[in-house]
C-alpha positions in Angstrom: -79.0 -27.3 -25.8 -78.7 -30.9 -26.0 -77.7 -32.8 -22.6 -75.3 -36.0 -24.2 -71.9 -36.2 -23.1 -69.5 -38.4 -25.2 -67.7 -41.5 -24.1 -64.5 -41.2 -24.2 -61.9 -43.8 -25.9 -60.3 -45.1 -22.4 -63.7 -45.7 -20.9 -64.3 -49.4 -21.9 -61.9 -52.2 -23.2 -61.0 -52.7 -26.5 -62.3 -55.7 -28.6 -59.7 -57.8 -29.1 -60.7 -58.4 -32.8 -59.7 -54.9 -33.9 -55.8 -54.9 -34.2 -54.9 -54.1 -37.2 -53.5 -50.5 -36.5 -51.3 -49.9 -34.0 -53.0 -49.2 -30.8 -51.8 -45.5 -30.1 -52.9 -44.6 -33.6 -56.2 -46.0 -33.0 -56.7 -44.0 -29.4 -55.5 -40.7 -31.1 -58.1 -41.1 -33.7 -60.6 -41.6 -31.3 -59.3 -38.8 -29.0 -59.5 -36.3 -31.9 -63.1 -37.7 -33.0 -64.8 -37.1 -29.5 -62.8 -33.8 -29.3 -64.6 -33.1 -32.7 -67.7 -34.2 -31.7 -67.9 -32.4 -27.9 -67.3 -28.8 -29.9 -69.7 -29.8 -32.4 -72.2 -30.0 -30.0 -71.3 -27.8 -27.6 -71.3 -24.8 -30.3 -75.0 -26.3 -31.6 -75.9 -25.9 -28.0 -75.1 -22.4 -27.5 -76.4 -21.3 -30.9 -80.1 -22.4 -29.6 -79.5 -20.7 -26.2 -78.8 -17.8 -27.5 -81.6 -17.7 -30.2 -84.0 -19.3 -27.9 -83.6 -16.3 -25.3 -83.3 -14.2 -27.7 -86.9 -15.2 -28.9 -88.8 -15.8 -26.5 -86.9 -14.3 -23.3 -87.6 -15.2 -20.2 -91.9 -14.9 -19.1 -94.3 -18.0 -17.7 -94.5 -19.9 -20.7 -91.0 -20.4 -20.9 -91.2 -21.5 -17.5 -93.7 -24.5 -18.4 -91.4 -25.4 -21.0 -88.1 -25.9 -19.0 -89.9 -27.7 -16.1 -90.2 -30.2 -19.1 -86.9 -29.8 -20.1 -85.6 -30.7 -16.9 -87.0 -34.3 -17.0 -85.6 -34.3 -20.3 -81.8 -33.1 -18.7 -82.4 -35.3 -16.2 -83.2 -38.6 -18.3 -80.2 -37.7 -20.6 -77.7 -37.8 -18.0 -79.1 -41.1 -16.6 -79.0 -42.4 -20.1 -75.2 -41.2 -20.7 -74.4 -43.3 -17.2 -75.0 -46.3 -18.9 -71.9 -46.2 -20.9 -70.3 -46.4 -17.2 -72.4 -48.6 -15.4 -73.3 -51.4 -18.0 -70.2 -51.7 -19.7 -69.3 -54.6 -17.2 -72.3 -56.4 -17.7 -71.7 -57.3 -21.3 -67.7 -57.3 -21.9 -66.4 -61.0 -22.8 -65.5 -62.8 -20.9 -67.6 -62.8 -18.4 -70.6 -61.1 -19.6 -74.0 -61.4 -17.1 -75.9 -59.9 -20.0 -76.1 -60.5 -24.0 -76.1 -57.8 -26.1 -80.3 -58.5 -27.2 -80.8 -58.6 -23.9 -79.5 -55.6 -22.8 -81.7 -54.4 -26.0 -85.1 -55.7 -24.5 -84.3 -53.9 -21.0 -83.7 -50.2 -22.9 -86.8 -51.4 -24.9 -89.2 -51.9 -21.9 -87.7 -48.6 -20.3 -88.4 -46.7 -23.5 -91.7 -48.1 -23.9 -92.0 -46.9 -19.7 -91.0 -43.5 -20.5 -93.5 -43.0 -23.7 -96.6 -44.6 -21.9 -96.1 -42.0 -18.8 -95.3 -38.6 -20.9 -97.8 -39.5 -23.6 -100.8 -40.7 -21.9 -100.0 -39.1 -18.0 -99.1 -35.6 -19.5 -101.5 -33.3 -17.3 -100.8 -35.3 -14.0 -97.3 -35.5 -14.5 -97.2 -31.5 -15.4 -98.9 -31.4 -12.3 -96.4 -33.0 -10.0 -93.7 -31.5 -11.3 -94.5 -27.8 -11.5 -97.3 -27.5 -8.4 -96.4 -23.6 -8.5 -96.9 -23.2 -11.5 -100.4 -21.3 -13.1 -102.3 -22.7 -15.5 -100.8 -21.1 -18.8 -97.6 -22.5 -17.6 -98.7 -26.0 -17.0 -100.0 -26.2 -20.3 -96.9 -25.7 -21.3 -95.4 -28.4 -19.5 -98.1 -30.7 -20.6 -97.6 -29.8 -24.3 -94.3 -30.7 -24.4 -93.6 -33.6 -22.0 -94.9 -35.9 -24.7 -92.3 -34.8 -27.6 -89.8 -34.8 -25.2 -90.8 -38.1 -24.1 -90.2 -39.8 -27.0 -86.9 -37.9 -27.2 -86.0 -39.6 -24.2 -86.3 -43.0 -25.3 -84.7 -42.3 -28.6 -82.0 -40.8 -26.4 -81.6 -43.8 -24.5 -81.8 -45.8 -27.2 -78.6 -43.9 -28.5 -77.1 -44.0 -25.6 -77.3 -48.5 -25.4 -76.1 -47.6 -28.8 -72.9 -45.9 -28.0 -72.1 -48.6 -25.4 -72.3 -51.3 -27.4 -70.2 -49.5 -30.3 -67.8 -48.6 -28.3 -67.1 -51.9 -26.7 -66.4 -52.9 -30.5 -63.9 -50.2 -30.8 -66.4 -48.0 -33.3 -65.5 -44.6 -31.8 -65.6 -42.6 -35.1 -69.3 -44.1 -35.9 -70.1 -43.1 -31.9 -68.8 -39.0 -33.1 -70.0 -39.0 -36.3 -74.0 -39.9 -35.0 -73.5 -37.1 -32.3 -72.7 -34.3 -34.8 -75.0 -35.1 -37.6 -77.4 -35.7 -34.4 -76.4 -31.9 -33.1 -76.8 -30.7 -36.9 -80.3 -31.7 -37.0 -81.4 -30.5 -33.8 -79.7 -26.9 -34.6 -81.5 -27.4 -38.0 -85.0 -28.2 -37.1 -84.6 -25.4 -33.9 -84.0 -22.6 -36.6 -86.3 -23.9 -39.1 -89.3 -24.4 -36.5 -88.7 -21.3 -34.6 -91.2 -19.3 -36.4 -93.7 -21.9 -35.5 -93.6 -23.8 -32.5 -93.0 -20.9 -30.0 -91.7 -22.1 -26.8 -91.8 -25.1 -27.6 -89.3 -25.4 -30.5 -86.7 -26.6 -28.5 -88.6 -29.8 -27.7 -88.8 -31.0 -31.2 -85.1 -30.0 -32.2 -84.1 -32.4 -29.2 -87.0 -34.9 -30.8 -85.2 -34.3 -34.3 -81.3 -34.5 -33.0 -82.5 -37.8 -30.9 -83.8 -39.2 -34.1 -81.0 -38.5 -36.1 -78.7 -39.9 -33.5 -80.5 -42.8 -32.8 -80.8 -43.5 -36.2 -77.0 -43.3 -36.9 -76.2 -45.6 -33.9 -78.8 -48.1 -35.2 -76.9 -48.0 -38.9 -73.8 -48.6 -37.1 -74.9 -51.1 -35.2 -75.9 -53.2 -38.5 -72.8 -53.1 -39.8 -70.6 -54.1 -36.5 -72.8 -57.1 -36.0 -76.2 -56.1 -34.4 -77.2 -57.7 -31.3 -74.3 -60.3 -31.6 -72.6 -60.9 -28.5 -72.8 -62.2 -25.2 -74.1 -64.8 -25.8 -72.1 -67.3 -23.4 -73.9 -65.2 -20.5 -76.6 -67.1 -18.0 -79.4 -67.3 -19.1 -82.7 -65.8 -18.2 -84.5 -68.1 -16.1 -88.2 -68.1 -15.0 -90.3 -67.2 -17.5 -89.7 -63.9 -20.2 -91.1 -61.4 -18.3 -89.2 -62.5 -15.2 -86.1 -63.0 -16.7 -87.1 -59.2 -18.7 -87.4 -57.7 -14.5 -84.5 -59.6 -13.5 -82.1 -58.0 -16.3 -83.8 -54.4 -15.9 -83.2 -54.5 -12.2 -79.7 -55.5 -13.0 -79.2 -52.2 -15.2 -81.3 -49.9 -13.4 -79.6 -50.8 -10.3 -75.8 -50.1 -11.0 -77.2 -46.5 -12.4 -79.8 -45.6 -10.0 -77.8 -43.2 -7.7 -76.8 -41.1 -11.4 -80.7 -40.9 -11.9 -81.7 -39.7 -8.6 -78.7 -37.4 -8.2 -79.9 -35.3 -11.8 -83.2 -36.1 -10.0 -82.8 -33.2 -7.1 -82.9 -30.5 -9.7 -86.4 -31.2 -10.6 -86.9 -31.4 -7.2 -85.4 -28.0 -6.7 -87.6 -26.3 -9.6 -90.6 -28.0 -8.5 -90.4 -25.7 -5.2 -89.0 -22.7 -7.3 -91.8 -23.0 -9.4 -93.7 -20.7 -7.2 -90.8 -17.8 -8.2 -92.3 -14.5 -10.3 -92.6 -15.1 -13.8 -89.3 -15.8 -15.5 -87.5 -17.2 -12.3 -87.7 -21.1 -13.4 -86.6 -20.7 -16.9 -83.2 -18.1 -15.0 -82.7 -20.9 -13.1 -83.1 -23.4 -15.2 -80.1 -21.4 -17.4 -78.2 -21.2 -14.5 -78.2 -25.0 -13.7 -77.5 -26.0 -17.0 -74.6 -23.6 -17.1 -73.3 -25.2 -14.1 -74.2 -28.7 -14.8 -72.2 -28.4 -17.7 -69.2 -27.3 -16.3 -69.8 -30.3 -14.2 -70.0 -32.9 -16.5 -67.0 -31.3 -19.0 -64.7 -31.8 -16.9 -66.1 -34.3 -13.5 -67.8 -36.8 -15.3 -65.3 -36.6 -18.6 -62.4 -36.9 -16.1 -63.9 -39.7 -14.3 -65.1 -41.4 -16.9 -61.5 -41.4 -18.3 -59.8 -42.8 -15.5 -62.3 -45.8 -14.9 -59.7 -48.6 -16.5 -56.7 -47.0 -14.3 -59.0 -46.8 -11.0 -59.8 -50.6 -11.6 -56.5 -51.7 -11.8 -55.1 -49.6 -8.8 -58.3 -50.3 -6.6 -57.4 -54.0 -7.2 -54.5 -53.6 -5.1 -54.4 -50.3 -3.2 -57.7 -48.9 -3.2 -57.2 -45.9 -0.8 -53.9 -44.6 -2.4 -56.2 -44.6 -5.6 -58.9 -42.4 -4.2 -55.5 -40.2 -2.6 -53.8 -39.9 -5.9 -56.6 -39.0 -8.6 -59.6 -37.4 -6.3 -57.5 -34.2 -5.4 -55.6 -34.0 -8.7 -58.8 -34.0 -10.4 -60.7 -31.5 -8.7 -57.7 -29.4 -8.9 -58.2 -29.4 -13.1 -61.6 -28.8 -13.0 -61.2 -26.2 -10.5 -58.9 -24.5 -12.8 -61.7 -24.2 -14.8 -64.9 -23.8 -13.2 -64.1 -21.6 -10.4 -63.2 -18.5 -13.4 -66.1 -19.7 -15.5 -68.5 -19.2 -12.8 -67.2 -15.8 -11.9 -67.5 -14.4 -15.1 -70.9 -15.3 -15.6 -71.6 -13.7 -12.5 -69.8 -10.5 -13.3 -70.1 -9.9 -17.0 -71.7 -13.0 -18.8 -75.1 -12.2 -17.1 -74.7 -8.3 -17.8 -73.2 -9.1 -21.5 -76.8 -11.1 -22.1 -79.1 -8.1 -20.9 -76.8 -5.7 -22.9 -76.8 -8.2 -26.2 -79.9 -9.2 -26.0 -82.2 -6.5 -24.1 -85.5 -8.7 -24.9 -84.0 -12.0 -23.1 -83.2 -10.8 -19.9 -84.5 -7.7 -17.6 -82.1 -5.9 -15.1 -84.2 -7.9 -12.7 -83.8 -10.9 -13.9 -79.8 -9.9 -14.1 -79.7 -10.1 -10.8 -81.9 -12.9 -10.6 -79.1 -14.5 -12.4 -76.4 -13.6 -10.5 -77.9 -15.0 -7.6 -78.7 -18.0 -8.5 -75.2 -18.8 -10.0 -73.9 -17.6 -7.0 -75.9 -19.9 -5.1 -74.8 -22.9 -7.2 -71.4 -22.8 -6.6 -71.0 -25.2 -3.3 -73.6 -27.8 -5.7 -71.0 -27.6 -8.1 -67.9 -28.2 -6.1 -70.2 -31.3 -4.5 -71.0 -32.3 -7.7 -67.7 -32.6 -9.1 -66.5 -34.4 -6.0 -69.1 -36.9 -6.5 -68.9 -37.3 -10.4 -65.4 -38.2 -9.3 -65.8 -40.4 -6.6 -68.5 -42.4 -8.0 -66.7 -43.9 -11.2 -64.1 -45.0 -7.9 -66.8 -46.7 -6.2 -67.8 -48.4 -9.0 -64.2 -49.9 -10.1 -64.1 -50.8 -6.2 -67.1 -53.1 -6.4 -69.4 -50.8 -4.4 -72.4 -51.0 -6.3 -74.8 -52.5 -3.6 -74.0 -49.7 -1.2 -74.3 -47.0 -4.0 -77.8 -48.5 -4.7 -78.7 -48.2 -1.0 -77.7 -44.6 -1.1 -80.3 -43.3 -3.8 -83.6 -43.3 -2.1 -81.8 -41.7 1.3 -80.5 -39.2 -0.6 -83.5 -37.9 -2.6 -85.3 -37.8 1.4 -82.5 -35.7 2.1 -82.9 -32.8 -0.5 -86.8 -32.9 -0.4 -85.9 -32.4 3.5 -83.6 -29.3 2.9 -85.1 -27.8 0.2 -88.9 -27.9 1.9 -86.3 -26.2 5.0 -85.0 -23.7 3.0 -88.0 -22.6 1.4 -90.0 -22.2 4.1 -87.1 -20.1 5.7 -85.6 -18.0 2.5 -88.2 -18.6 -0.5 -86.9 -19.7 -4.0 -83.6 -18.6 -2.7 -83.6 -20.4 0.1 -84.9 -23.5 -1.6 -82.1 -22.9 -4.4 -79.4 -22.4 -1.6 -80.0 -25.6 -0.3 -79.3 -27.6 -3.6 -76.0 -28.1 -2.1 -76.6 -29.7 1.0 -77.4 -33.8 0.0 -74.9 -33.7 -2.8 -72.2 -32.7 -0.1 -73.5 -35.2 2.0 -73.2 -38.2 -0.4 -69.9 -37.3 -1.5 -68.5 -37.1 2.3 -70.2 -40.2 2.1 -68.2 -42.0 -0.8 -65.0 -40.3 0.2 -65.1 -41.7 3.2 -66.1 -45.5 1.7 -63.2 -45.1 -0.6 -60.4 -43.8 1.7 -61.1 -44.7 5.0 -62.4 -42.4 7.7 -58.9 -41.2 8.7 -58.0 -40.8 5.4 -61.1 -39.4 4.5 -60.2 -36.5 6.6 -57.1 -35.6 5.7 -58.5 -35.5 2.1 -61.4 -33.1 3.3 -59.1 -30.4 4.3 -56.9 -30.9 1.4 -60.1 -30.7 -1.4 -61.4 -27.6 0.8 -58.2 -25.5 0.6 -58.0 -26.5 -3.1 -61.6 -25.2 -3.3 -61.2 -21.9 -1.3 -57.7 -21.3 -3.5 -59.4 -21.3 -6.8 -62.8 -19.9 -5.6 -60.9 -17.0 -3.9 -58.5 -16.0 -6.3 -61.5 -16.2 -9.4 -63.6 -14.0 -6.7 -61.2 -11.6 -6.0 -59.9 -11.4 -10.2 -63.3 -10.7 -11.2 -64.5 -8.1 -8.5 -61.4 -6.5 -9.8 -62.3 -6.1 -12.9 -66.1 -5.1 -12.3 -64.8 -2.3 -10.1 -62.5 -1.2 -12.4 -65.2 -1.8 -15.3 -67.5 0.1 -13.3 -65.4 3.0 -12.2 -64.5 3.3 -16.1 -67.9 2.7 -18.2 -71.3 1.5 -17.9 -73.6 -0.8 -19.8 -71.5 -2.9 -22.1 -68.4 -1.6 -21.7 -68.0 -2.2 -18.2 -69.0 -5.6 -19.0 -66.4 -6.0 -21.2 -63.5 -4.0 -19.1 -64.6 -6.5 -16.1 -64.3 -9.7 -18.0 -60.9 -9.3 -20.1 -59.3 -7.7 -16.5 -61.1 -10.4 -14.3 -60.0 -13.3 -16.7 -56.4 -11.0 -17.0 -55.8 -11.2 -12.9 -57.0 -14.6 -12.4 -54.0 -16.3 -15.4 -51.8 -14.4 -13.7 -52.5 -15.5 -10.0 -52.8 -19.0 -11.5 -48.7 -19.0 -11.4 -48.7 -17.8 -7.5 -52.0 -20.6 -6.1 -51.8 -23.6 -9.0 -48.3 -23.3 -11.0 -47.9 -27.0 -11.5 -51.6 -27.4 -12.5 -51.4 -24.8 -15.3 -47.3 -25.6 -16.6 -49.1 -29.1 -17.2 -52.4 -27.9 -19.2 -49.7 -25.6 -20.9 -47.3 -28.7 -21.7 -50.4 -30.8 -22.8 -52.0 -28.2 -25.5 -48.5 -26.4 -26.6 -46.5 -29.8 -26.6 -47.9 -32.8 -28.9 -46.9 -36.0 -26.8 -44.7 -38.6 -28.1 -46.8 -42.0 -28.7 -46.7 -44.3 -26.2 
């Protein structure tokens, strides 16, 4: 279940010293490498879901352990947005930052991380599950400091991949990811007679390890810490110069951290759920969050050299041209993904595996993914929109916008729980995420254009949404009117995913004859 996304080959420029193949040969290569890699770990990922629920289901002690877990998540994605964010600080010419540098600053955060999980885990437990009982917290406590020191192996990794990839060493960034996903699968199956619950903590200690390790390897051989060494230097003392070069890191990515933030935020108040309901959510989220970052963050990641040159000269018609064409593709996707969780993946789980999940918890389930769907249609918009803002130079008022919008969700969700419960705090998950990205829409395209694009994302949203709802309510009626248990699960997947292809030509026909034309027809090199 491991949280690392892959960069992708496009994201950062190529080192002028590599040219001795041709320069579409080198991309595919890479493009098939991180294609490799992503289904590597995406299958290692499953493999643990499955086993873990199918293990230890779904009770309070599983709770304690993915309150951790969502620190972990939570790091991890802010460690992947380095590969975005501090990519312009070292690129010659015109680095701010030398390569060691950059080094000492993901030192002195790693060394931040360790101190607080290790020697802070019973406070820390403490303030992030207050609903929690006891048993549960220990939990927690028990496992935030493996996990901690997965989290600074994973940011290590993570500097790692940046810097390799600025040299062009994109099969060394795939190949530490899947021996990285190998191990962690490895050490989950051999330690899952053994460490209970928390056996998913140390397979993510054991893949960040691995990874880490690889990265470091590959690092040796591509120079080390050579490079940027024409940057300013530090001035005023070490440690000064160490706080000066941490704030400018930390600052570019702040509004990734405290956007993954809100989730903990959110479990903290469902933490007073019955036994069972944080780990369901906790499922739920990371279902959805990766939906979210397969296809948001990969697409916007992907587009960052074209949004820099076109926000160079027409920064609006940017945000017109590749905001709605975006969301249309990952609507494509996410909108029938969603729905059949709802209508048969949830069902197919209690069915499979009757020890992970109760009928309750089914609908527990349901609910929740239900719930989640307008945070993921914010969250796409602003995994798109904030690659934009960062090739338009807005990093000082993205920095601004962090703290206001963590006030923001512990507002609404305090709001909705006191009105609706965990539902109610769950329900309102979507609430500062649509916020901020009305926010950046309207900082990237103006406020008239801003408008214009509103109504165009929301009738691309209700399209896709609709037509997935009405597929798959199709095919649980039909499912339901024909068998019960598995069966109907079954019946209402293959006829809900049946309806929505089809309707797909009627709502989005030059959306799919693209993705058709893209995985039937090889392109021609460029």
């Amino acid at each position: 279940m491991s949280t690392q996304t892959l960069p992708v080959a496009a994201e950062v420029p190529r080192a002028s010293a590599v040219a001795a193949a041709p320069e579409h040969t080198r991309k595919a290569r890479a493009g098939l490498a991180m294609s490799v890699a992503t289904f590597a770990m995406a299958a290692a990922s499953g493999i643990q879901a499955v086993l873990y629920l199918s293990r230890f289901g779904t009770n309070a002690r599983t709770d304690g352990f993915f309150v951790a877990f969502a620190l972990y998540s939570t790091f991890g994605v802010f460690s992947q947005s380095l590969r975005v964010t501090s990519v312009p600080l070292l690129v010659e010419p015109g680095a701010r930052l030398s390569i060691r540098r950059f080094a000492g600053v993901l030192c002195a955060v790693g060394a931040l991380v360790v101190l607080l999980t290790c020697a802070l885990p019973g406070p820390l437990s403490h303030l992030l599950a207050p609903g929690l009982k006891d048993a549960g917290r220990s939990v927690t406590a028990a496992a935030l400091p493996v996990l901690g020191v997965a989290m600074a192996l994973q940011l290590a990794a993570s500097g790692g991949a940046t810097v390799l990839a600025i040299r062009d060493r994109f099969m060394t960034i795939a190949g530490a990811y899947m021996s990285g996903a190998l191990a962690g699968l490895v050490a989950f199956v051999a330690l899952m007679g053994s460490a209970g619950v928390q056996t998913l903590g140390w397979s993510m200690l054991a893949m960040s390890i691995v990874t880490s390790g690889w990265m470091l390897a590959g690092l040796r051989r591509s120079g080390w810490l050579a490079g940027g060494e024409r940057a300013a230097p530090a001035t005023g003392g070490p440690l000064a110069g160490l706080l000066r070069d941490c704030a400018a890191v930390l600052g570019r990515t702040a509004i990734y951290l405290m956007f993954n933030v809100l989730f903990v935020i959110t479990l903290a108040f469902a933490s007073r759920s019955a036994a069972g309901g944080t780990t369901v959510l906790s499922y739920a989220y990371l279902f959805a969050s990766y939906l979210v970052a397969g296809t948001g963050m990969a697409l916007g990641m992907s587009s960052i050299p074209d949004m820099t040159r076109d926000a160079r000269t027409q920064a609006r018609e940017a945000v017109a041209a590749m905001v709605p064409r975006g969301f249309r593709y990952a609507m494509l996707i996410v909108a029938p993904a969603l729905g059949a969780l709802i209508v048969c993946g949830a069902p197919l789980v209690h069915d499979v595996l009757p020890k992970s999940l109760s009928s309750a918890q089914v609908s527990t389930l349901r609910t929740f993914t239900a719930l989640l769907i307008l945070w993921t249609l914010g969250a796409l918009l602003v995994n798109f929109l904030l690659p934009l803002l960062l090739a338009l130079g807005r990093d000082r008022l993205l920095g601004a916008l962090a703290v206001p919008l963590v006030l923001v969700h512990v507002a609404a969700t305090a709001a909705g729980s006191a009105l609706f419960g965990v539902d109610g705090a769950v329900g309102a998950f979507w609430i500062a995420p649509s916020l901020l990205a009305g926010t950046l829409l309207v900082a990237g395209a103006g406020r008239e254009l801003a408008a214009a694009l509103a109504r165009e994302l929301a009738g691309d949203a209700l399209r896709f949404v609709g037509l997935a709802a009405l597929a798959f309510a199709s095919g649980w009626g039909i499912g339901e009117a024909l068998h019960a248990g598995l069966a109907q699960a079954l019946i209402a997947g293959v006829i809900g995913a049946s309806v929505y292809l089809a309707g797909l030509g009627l709502v989005a026909r030059p959306q799919l004859e693209t993705l058709l034309r893209t995985v039937v027809v090889r392109p021609s090199p460029a």
